[in-house]
C-alpha positions as YAML, in Angstrom:
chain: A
units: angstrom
residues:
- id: 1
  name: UNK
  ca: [0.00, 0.00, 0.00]
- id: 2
  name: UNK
  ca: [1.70, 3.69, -0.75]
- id: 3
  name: UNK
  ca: [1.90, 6.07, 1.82]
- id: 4
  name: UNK
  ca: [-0.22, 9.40, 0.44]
- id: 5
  name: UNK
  ca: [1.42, 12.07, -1.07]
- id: 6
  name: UNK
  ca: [1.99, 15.19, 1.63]
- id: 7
  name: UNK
  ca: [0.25, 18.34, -0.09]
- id: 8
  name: UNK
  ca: [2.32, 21.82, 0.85]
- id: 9
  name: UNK
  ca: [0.22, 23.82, 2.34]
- id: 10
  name: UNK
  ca: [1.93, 26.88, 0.17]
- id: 11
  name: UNK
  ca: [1.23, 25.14, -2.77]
- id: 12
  name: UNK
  ca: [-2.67, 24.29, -1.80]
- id: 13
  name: UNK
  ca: [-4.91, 25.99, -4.70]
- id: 14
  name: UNK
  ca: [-8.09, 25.68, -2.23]
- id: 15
  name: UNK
  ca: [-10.02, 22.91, -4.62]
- id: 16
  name: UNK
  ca: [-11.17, 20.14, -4.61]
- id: 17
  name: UNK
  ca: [-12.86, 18.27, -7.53]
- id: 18
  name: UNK
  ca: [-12.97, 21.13, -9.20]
- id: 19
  name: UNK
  ca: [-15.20, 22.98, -6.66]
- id: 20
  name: UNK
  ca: [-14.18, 25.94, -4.23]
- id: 21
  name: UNK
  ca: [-13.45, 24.56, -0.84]
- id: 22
  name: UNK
  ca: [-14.77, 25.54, 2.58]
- id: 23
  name: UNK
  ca: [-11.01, 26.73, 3.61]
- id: 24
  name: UNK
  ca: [-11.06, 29.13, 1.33]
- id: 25
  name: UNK
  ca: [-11.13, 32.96, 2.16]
- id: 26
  name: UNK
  ca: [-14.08, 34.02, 0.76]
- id: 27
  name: UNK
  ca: [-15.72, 31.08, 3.39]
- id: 28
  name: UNK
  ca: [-14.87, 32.57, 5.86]
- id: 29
  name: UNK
  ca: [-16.60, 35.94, 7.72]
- id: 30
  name: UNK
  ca: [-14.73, 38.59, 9.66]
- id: 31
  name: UNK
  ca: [-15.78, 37.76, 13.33]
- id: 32
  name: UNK
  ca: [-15.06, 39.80, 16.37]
- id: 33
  name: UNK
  ca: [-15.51, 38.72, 20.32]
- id: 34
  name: UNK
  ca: [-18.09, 42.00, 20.01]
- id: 35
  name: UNK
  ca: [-20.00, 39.85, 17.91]
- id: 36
  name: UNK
  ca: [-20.92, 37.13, 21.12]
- id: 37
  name: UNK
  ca: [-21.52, 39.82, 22.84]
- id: 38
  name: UNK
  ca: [-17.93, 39.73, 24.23]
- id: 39
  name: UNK
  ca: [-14.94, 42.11, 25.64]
- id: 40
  name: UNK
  ca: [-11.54, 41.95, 25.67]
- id: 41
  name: UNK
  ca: [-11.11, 42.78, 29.19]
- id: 42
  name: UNK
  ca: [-14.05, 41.25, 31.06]
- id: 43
  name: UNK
  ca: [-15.33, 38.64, 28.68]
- id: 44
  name: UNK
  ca: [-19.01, 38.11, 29.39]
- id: 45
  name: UNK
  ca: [-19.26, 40.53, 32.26]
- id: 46
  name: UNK
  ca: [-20.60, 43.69, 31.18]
- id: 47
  name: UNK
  ca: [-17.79, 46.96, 31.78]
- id: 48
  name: UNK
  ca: [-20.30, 48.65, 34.03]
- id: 49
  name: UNK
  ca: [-23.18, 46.31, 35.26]
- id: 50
  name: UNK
  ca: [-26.23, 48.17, 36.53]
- id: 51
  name: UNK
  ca: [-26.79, 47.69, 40.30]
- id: 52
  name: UNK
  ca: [-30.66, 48.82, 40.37]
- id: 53
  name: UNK
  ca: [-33.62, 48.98, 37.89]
- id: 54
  name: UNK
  ca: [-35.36, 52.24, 38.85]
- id: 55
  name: UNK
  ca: [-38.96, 50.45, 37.79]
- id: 56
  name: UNK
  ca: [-38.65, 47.19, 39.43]
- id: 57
  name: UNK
  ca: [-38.33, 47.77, 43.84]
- id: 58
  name: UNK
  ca: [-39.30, 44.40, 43.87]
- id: 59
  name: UNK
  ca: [-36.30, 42.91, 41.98]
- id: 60
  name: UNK
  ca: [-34.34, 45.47, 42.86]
- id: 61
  name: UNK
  ca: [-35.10, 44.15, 46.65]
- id: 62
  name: UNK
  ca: [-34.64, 40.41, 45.43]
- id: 63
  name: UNK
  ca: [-30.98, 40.81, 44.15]
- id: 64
  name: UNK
  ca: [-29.36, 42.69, 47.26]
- id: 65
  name: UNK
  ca: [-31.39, 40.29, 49.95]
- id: 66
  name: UNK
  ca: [-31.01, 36.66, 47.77]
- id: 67
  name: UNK
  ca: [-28.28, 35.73, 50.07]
- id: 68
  name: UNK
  ca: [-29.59, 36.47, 52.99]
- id: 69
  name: UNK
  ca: [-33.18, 34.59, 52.08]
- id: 70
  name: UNK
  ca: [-31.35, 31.49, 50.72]
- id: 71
  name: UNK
  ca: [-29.21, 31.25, 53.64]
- id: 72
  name: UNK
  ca: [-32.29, 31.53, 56.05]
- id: 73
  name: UNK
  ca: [-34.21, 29.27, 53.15]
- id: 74
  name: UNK
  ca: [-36.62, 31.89, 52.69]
- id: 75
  name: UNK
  ca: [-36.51, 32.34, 48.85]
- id: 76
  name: UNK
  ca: [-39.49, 30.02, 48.19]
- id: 77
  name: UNK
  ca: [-41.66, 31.81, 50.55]
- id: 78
  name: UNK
  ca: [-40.35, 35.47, 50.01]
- id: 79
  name: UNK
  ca: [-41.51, 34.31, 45.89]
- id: 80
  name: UNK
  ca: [-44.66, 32.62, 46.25]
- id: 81
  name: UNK
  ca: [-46.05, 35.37, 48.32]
- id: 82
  name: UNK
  ca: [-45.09, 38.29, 45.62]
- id: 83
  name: UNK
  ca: [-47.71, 38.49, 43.10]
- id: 84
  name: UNK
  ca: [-45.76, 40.18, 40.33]
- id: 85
  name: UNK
  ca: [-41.42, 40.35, 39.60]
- id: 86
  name: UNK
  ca: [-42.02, 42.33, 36.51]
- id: 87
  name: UNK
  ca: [-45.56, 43.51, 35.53]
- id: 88
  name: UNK
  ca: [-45.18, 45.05, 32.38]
- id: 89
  name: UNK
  ca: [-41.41, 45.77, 30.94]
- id: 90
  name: UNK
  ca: [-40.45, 49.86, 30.62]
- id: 91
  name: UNK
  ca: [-40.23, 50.69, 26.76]
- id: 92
  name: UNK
  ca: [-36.85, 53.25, 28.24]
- id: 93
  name: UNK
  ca: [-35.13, 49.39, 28.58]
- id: 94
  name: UNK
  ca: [-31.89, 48.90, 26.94]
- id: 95
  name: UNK
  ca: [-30.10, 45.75, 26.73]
- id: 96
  name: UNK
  ca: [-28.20, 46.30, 29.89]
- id: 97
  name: UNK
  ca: [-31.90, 46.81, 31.71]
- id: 98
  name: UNK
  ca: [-32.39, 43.26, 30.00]
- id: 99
  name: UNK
  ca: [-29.05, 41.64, 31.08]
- id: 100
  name: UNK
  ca: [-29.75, 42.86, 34.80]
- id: 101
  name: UNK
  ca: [-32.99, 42.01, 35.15]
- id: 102
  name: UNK
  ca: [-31.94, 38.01, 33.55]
- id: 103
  name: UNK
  ca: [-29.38, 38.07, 36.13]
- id: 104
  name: UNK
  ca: [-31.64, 38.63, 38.88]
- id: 105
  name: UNK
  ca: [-34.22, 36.45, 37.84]
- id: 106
  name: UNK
  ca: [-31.19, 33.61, 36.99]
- id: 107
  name: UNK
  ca: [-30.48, 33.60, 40.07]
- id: 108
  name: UNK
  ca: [-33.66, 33.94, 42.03]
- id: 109
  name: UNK
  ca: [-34.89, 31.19, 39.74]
- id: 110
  name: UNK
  ca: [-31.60, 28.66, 40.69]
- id: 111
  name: UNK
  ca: [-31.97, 29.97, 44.31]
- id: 112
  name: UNK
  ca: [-35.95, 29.09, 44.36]
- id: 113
  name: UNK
  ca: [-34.88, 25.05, 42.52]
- id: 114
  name: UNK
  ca: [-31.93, 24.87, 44.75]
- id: 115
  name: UNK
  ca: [-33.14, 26.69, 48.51]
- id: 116
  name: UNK
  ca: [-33.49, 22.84, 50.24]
- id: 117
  name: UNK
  ca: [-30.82, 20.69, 49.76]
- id: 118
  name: UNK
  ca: [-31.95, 17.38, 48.34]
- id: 119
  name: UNK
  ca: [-35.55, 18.79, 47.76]
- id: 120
  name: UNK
  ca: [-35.33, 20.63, 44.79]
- id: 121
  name: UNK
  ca: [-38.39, 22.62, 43.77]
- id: 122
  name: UNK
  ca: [-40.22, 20.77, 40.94]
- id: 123
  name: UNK
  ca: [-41.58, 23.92, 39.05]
- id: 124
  name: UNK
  ca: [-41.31, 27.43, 39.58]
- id: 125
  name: UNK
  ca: [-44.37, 30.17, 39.71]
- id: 126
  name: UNK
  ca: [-45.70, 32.06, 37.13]
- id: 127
  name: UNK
  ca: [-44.74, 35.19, 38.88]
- id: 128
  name: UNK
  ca: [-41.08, 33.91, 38.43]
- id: 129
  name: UNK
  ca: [-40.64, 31.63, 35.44]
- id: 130
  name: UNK
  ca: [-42.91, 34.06, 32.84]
- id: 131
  name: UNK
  ca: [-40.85, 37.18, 33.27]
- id: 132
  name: UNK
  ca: [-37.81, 34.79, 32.92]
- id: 133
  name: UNK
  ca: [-38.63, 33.48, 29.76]
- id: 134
  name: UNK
  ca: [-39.87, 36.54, 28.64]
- id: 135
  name: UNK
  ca: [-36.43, 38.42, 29.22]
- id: 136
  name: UNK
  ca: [-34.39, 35.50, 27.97]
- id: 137
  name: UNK
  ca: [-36.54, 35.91, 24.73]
- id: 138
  name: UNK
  ca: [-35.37, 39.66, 24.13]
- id: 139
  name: UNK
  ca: [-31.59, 38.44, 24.62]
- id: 140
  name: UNK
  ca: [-32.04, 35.38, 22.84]
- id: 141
  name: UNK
  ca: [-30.71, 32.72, 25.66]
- id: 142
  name: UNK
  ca: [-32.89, 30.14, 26.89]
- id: 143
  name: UNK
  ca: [-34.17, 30.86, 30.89]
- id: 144
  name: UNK
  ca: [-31.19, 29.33, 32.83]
- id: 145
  name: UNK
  ca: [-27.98, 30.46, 34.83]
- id: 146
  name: UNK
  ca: [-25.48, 30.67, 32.42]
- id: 147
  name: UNK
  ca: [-22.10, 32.36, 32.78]
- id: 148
  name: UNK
  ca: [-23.48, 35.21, 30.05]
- id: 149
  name: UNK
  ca: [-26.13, 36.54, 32.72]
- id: 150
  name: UNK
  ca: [-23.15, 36.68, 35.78]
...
């Protein structure tokens, strides 16, 4: 059996059966980490998060006291008994309003599943889960945790 023939990469025309190949330049888009919604210095992590949502009290409320309701395993209770997270969103929003307000619920929504070890919640309320979905549909990611909503 003969070895195959090694093809210099320098010499490569870029086809193959007579067809233009994948590899070739014009394949290929310019992409830049801006495009994933991605910086140089921080990666996911937005250069200035916003700390408040001047709309929302409730969420606002949520994010600074989640640690100290899931350490006292009060996040269930503190949620069921709130009737709305988000009742309508401001049409002012940008998409930093949207990434802070996906963080907050991300984490409320992890922190509601995850408040009793071993007894993990089996659904989440409508008060929660609909505004979650909802946001993650304006940024395009499904409603979960994920290292882009840190």
């Amino acid at each position: 059996m003969s070895q195959p023939k090694a093809i210099a990469i320098s010499s490569w025309s870029g086809r193959v059966g007579g067809e233009e190949d994948c590899m070739t330049s014009r394949a290929f888009q310019s992409l830049s980490l801006a495009d994933f919604g991605i910086a140089p210095e921080q990666g996911f992590l937005p250069a200035d998060p916003c700390e408040s949502l001047p709309d929302c009290p409730t969420l606002n409320y949520l994010s600074h006291e989640l640690p100290k309701l899931l350490s006292a395993r009060q996040v269930r209770r503190f949620i069921n008994e709130e009737p709305s997270f988000l009742p309508s969103i401001p049409s002012s929003w940008g998409e930093d309003d949207y990434r802070t307000v996906m963080r907050i619920l991300s984490f409320a929504g992890h922190a509601y599943v995850w408040e009793t070890p071993g007894q993990p919640a089996a659904k989440l309320p409508p008060q929660l889960a609909r505004p979650w979905h909802e946001i993650g549909q304006k940024l395009g990611r499904p409603p979960v945790l994920s290292y882009a909503s840190y």
